[in-house]
C-alpha positions in Angstrom: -1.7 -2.2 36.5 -1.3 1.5 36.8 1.1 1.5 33.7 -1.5 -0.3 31.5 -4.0 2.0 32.2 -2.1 5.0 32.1 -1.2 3.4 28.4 -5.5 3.3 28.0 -5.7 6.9 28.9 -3.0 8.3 26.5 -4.5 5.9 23.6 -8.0 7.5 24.5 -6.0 10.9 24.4 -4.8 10.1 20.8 -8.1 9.1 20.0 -10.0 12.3 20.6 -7.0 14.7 18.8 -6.9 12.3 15.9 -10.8 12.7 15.6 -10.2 16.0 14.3 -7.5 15.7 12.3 -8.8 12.3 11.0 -12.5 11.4 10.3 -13.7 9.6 13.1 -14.2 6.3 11.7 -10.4 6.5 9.8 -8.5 3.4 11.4 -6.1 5.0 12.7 -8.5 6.7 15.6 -10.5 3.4 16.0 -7.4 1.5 16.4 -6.8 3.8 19.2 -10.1 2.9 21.1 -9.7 -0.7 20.2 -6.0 -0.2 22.0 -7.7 1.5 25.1 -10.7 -0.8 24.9 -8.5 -3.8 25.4 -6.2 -2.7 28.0 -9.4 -1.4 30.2 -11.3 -4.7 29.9 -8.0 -6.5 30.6 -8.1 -4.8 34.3 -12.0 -5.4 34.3 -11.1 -8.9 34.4 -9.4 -8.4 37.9 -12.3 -6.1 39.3 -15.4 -4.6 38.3 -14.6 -1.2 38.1 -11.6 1.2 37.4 -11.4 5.1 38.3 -9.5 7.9 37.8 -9.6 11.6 39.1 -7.8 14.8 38.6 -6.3 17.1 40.3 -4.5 20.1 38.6 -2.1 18.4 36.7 -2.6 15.2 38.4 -4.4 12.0 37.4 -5.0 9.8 40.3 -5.4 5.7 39.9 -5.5 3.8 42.3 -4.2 6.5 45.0 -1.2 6.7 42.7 0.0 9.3 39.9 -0.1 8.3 36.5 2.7 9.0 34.6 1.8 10.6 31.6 -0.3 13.0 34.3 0.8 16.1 33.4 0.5 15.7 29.2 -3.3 13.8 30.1 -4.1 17.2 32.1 -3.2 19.4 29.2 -5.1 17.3 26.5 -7.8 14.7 27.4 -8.4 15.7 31.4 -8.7 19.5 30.0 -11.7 18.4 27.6 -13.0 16.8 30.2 -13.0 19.3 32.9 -14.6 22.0 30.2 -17.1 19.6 30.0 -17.8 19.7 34.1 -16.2 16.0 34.1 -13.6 15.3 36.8 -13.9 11.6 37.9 -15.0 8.6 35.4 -15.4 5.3 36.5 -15.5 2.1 33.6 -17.0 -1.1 34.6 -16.6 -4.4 33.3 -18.6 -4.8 30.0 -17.1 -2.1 28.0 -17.3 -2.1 24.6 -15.5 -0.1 21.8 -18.5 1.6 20.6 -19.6 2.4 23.5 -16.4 4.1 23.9 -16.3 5.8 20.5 -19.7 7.5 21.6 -18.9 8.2 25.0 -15.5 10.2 23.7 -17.3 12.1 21.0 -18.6 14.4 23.9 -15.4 16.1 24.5 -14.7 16.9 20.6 -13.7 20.5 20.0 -17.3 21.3 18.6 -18.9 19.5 21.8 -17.0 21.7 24.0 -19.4 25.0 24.5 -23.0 22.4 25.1 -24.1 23.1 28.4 -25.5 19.7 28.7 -23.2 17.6 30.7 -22.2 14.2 28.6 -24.4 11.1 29.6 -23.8 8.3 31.0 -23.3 5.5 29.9 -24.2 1.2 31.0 -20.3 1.3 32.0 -19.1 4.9 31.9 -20.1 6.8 34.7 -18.6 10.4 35.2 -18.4 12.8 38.5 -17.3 15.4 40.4 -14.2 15.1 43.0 -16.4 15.6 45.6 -18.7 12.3 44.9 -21.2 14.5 43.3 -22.1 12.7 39.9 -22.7 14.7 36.9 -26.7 14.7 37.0 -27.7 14.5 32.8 -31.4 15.2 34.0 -31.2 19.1 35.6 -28.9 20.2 33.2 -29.5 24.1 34.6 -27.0 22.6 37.8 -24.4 21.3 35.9 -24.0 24.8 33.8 -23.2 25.9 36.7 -20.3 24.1 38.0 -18.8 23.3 34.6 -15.2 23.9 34.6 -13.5 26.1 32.3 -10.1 25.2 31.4 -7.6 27.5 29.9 -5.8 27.7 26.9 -2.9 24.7 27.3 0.1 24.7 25.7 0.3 21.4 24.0 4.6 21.7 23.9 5.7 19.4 26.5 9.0 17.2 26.5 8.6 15.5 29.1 5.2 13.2 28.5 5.6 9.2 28.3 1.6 8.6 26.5 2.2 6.5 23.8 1.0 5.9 20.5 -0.6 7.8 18.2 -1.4 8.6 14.3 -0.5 11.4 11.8 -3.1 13.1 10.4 -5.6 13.5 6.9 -7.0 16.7 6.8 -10.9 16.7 6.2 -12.7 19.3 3.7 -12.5 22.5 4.9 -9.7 21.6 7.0 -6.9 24.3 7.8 -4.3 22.5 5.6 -6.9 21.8 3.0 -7.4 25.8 3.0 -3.9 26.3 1.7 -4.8 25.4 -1.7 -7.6 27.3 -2.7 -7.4 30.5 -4.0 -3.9 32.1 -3.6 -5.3 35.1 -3.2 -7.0 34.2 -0.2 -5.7 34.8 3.2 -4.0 31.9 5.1 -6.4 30.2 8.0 -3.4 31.4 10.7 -5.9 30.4 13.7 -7.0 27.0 12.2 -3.1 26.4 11.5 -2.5 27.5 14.8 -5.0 25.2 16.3 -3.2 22.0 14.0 -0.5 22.9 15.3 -1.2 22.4 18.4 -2.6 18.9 18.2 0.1 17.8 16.2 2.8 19.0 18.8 0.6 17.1 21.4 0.6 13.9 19.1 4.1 13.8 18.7 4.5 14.7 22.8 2.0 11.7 23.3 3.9 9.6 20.6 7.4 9.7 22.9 8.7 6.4 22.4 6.5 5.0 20.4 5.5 4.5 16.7 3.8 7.5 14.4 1.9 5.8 11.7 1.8 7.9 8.9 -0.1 8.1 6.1 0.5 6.5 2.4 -2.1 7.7 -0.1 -1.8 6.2 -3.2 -4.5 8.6 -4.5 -2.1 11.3 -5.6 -4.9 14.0 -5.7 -4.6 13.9 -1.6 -0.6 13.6 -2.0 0.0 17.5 -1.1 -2.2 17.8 2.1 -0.9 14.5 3.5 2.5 15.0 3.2 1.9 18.7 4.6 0.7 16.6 7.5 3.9 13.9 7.6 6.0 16.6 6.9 4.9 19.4 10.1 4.4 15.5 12.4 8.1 14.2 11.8 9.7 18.1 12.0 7.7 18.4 15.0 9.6 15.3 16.7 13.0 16.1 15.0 12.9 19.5 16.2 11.9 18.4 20.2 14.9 15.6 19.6 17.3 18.2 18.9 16.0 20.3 22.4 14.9 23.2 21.1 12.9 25.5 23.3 8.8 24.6 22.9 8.2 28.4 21.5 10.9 27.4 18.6 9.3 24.3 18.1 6.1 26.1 17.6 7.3 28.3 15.2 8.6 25.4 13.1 5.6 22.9 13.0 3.9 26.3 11.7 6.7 26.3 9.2 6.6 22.7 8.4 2.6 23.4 7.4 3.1 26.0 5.3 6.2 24.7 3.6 4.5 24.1 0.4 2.3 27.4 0.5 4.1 28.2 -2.9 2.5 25.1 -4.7 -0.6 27.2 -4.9 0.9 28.9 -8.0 1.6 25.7 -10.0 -0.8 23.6 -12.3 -2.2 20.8 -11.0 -1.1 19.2 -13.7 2.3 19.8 -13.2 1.8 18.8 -9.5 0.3 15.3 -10.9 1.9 14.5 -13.5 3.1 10.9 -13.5 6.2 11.3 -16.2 9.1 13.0 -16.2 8.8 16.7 -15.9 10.3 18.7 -18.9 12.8 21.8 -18.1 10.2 24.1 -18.2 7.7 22.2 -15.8 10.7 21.8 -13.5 11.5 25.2 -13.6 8.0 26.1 -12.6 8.5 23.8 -9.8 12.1 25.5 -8.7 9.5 29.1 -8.3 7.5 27.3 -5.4 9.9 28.1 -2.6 10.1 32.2 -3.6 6.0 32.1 -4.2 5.7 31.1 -1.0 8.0 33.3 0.9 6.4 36.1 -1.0 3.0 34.8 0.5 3.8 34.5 3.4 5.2 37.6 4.3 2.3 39.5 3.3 0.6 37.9 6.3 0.5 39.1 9.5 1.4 37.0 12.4 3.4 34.4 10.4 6.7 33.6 12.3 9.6 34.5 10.7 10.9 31.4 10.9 8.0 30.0 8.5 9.2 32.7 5.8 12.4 31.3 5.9 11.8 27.4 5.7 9.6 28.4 3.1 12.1 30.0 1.1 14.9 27.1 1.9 13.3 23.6 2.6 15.1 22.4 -1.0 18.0 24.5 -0.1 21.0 21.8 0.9 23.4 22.3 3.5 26.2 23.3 1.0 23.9 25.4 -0.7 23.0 23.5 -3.9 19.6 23.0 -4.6 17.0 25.7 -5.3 16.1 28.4 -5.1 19.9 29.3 -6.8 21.6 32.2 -5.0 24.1 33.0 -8.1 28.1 32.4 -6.8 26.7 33.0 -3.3 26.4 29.4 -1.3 24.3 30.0 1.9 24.1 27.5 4.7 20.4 27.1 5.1 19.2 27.7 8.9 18.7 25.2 11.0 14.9 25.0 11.2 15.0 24.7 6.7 17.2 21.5 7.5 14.8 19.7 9.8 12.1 20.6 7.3 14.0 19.9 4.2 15.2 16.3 6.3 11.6 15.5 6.9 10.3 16.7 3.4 12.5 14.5 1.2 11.7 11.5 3.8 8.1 11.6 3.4 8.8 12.2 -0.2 11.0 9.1 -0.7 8.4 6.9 1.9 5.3 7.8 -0.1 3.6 6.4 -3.3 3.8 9.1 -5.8 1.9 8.9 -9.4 5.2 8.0 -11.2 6.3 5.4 -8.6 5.8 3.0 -5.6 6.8 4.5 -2.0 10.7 3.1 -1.2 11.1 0.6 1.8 12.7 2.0 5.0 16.5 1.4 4.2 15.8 2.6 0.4 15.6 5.8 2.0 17.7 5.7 4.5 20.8 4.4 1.9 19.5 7.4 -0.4 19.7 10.3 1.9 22.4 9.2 3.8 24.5 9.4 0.7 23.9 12.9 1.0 25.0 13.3 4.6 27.3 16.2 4.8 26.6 18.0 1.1 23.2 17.8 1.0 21.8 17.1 5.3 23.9 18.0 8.7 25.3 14.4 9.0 24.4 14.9 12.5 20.7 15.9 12.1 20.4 13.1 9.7 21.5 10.7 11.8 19.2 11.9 14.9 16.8 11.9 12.4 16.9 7.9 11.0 17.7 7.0 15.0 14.9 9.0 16.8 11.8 9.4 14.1 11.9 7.8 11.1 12.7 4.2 13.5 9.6 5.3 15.0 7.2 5.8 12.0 5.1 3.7 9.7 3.6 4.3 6.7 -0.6 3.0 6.4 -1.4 2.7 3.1 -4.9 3.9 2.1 -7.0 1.4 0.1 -8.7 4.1 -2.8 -7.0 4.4 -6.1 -6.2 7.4 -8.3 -9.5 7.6 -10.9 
């Protein structure tokens, strides 16, 4: 019993994260609440109520510790808390509306509303000390609302399971890049995507990360920047790097592309072939980007680099050319560049359908040892790409 609803809490916890990288309504956030929904109402049958409580980095069921505790208190308990909520109890009757609505009070934007959340006909919410949350005097519950610090969303060690890459909404950070390139980079809304991604992929330990498959090509580049930052994310915790280096490269995975700014659309869509000059144009992206990028401030350095070398291969072919010199790229390019030519290959494009599975994997693995670490490759195809799947979306290019 405790596992299934510790696997409901983490689906809830997927849920709310993907609600603001998703729209609310995209499947892959409902089918998250239907997930939780189920597994919640399968206990109900057994009794008429389930609770849980926190305690620091605890989460309490039954008088026993979750096990996805201490990733829950950083993500879904934290909302909660800022919201004054530290004990919810669901009773049989649940339904996945109900839940959808209930959630939506502990969305970034809902966060700083003084007004304690509701209740609902089978969510009830209190305090540890058997206080409930009184949605009538609201001046009392401004008082004791909790205020939860900043979390740190890189943690290796979490077991929730299950959750979905992300489609960037209008006026999202990623959809941001590609405005004006004169414009200055949204470094705090990257930041912030960041941040859920690195907690989806934590949350996603073990299990599947659906990503997305637009076959409307205008909506190829911010998806893929999406795929791209999700899968280097979970390479780059495979290979055990320290959580501020895997910081720095989900930043770097996000702004990988930043150089496409300079390139006609047209090039960028263009379903034929792409004459030697459009190519070439193409081959500039990496430099245009590095150049961008360091006239920020606050950019890891490790972003400039990827930047520069995410179609640089591990021989040093590729581009951008270096003359006679061949330069091993670093190591934080080749998880980028291993994740960017996945997505790549896995994704319709305008000029062709997206490859099966072992298409890809029989394509880049003939480049294992020229092209990718034959090493990182093979961490890559064992520990990732087994784990993700590709959701196509049902609207058509124009």
């Amino acid at each position: 019993m405790i596992q299934e609803f510790d696997q409901a809490l983490c689906a809830l916890q997927s849920a709310v994260f993907g609600r603001e990288i998703y729209s609310p309504d995209h499947p892959q956030v409902t089918s998250q609440i239907t997930r939780a929904t189920a597994l919640i109402n399968a206990l109900l049958t057994k009794r008429s109520s389930v609770s849980f409580m926190a305690f620091d980095d605890r989460v309490i069921f039954d008088d026993q510790r979750l096990p996805s505790g201490a990733n829950l208190a950083s993500g879904l308990i934290a909302r909660l808390r800022r919201r004054g909520v530290e004990c919810v109890t669901f009773e049989a009757g649940l339904t996945e509306s109900e839940l959808l609505q209930w959630l939506s009070h502990f969305d970034k934007d809902a966060l700083n509303t003084h007004e304690p959340p509701a209740h609902t006909d089978h969510i009830q919410m209190g305090y540890l000390d058997g206080v409930q949350v009184d949605t009538e005097h609201t001046d009392s519950a401004k008082s004791t609302e909790a205020q939860a610090p900043d979390q740190n969303f890189f943690d290796l060690d979490a077991d929730c399971s299950d959750v979905g890459v992300n489609l960037m909404e209008p006026g999202s950070a990623v959809e941001q890049l590609w405005g004006d390139p004169g414009d200055t980079t949204n470094l705090e809304g990257i930041t912030a995507l960041v941040e859920d991604i690195s907690l989806s992929v934590r949350g996603a330990a073990g299990a599947l990360l659906p990503l997305a498959s637009l076959k409307h090509h205008d909506e190829y580049t911010s998806v893929h920047t999406i795929n791209v930052a999700m899968m280097s994310t979970a390479l780059a915790q495979q290979v055990g790097l320290a959580n501020n280096f895997v910081h720095d490269i989900a930043v770097g995975a996000v702004l990988h592309d930043l150089g496409k700014r300079e390139i006609s659309p047209a090039i960028l869509n263009k379903a034929g072939k792409l004459t030697d000059a459009e190519f070439n144009a193409i081959k500039h992206h990496p430099a245009a980007g590095a150049r961008s990028l360091l006239e920020m401030s606050n950019v890891p350095e490790i972003a400039v680099l990827i930047a520069y070398e995410h179609h640089m291969n591990l021989d040093g072919s590729g581009y951008p050319g270096l003359g006679k010199s061949k330069q091993t790229p670093h190591l934080c390019s080749q998880i980028v560049q291993i994740a960017d030519v996945y997505d790549a290959l896995r994704t319709h494009r305008p000029y062709r359908r997206a490859m099966s599975l072992d298409q890809t994997a029989k394509i880049m693995n003939q480049g294992a040892g020229t092209e990718y670490d034959a090493d990182l490759l093979q961490l890559f195809f064992d520990h990732v790409a087994a784990r993700t799947t590709f959701s196509p979306k049902t609207t058509t290019a124009a």
